[in-house]
Structure formats: C-alpha cells, structure tokens
C-alpha positions as CSV (number, residue, x, y, z in Angstrom):
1,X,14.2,-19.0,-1.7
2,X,13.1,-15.5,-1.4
3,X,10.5,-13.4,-3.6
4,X,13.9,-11.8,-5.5
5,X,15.6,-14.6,-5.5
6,X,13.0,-16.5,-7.9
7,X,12.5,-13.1,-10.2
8,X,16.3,-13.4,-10.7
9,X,15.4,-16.8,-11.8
10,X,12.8,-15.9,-14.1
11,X,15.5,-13.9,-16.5
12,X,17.3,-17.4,-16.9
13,X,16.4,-18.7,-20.3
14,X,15.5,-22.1,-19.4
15,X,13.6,-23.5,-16.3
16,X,15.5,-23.8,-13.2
17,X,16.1,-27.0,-11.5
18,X,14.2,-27.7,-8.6
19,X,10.9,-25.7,-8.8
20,X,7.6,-27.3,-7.7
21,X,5.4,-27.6,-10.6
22,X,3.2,-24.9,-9.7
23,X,6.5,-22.3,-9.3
24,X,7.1,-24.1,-12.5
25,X,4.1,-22.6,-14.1
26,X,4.7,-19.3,-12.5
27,X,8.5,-19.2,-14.2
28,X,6.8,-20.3,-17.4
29,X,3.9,-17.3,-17.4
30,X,6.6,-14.8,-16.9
31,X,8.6,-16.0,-19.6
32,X,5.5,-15.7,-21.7
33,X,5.0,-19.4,-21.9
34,X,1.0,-19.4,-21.0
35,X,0.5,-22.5,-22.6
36,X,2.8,-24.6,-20.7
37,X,1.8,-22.7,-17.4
38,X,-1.6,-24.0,-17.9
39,X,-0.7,-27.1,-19.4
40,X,0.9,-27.5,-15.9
41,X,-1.7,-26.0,-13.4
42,X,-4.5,-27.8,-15.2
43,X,-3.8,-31.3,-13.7
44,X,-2.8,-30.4,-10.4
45,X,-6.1,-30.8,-7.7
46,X,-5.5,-27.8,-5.4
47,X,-6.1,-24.8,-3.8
48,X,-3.1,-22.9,-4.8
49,X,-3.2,-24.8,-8.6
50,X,-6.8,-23.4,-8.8
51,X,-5.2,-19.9,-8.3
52,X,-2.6,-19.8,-10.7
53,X,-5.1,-21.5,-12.9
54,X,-7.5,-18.7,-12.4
55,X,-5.1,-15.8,-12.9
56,X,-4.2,-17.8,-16.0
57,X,-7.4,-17.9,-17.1
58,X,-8.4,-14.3,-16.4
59,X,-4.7,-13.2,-18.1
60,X,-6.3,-15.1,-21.1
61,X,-9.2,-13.0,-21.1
62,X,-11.2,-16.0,-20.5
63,X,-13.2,-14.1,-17.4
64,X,-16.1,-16.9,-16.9
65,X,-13.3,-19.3,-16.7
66,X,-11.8,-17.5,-14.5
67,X,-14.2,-16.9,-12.3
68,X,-14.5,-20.9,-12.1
69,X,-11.5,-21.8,-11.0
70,X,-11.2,-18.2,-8.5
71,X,-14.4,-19.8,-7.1
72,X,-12.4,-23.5,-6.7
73,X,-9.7,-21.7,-5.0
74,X,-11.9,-20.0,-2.5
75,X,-11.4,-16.6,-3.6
76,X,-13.4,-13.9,-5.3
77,X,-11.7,-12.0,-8.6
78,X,-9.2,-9.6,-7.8
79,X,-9.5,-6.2,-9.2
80,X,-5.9,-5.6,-9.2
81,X,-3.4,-5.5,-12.3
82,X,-2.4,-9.0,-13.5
83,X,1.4,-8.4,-12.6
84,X,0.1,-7.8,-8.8
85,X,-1.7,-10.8,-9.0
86,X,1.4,-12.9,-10.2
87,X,4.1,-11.2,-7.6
88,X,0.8,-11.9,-5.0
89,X,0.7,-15.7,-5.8
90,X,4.3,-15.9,-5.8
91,X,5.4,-14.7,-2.8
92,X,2.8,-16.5,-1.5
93,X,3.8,-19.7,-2.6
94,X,7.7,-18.9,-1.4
95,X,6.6,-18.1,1.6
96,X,4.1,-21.4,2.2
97,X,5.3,-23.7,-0.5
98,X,2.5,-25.3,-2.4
99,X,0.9,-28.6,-1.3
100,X,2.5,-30.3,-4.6
C-alpha cells in the first residue's frame, strides 16, 4: 500500500482490515481518536512505536513527554507542523513496514 492509498483509508469510518497496529494507531490519530492511538503505541517496545508515541505526545501538548519517548526512538524533536510529522511517519512506515 502506497502513502495515498492509506489516506483514502483514513476517510473510511471504521478501521480497515489488515493494518499493523502501529498503522492502526496512525488511522486512529487522523480520525481524531488520540486516545486509542496511544492506547495502542503505548505497549508496543520499538523504535517506530516510540515515534508515533512521541508525536502523540507532543500533539498532546505534553512536550517533556515527548521529548522522552523522541529520545527512545533516537531522534531529536522535530520543529515541523504536526500534520508533516504524521504524513513523515507514515510514509515511512509504508515504505519499511514496522517491526510489529
């Protein structure tokens, strides 16, 4: 599945079949679902959880949290707008799909 492929997913009204957990998550967040997205992201050990859990964090507001989990994932705290950051984790993920 491609980048547009999944967004045309995202305007379906309940979650697709099939998606990893952590695409899951990402499909959740878009449909404005934060607390399933984390509820999701939050018991998965790894890299790319630790990223959607840090954009989640720092959507929240929660910017020491954030900072956390950005530091678990290896990465520093983007400076870019939070939709960026969400099309930026998931192409990324489409294009590598996640360890779980």
């Amino acid at each position: 599945m491609n980048y547009h492929e999944f967004l045309q997913l995202c305007q379906q009204k309940s979650v697709p079949e099939g998606l990893s957990p952590i695409l899951r998550a990402l499909w959740l967040d878009y449909r404005g679902n934060w607390d399933a997205a984390h509820r999701i992201v939050q018991d998965i050990e790894s890299v790319t959880a630790s990223s959607v859990h840090a954009y989640l964090h720092r959507k929240e507001g929660d910017l020491s949290n954030a900072a956390y989990w950005y530091s678990r994932a290896g990465k520093a705290m983007p400076d870019r707008e939070l939709e960026q950051e969400w099309e930026a984790l998931a192409r990324s993920m489409l294009a590598s799909p996640p360890e779980v």
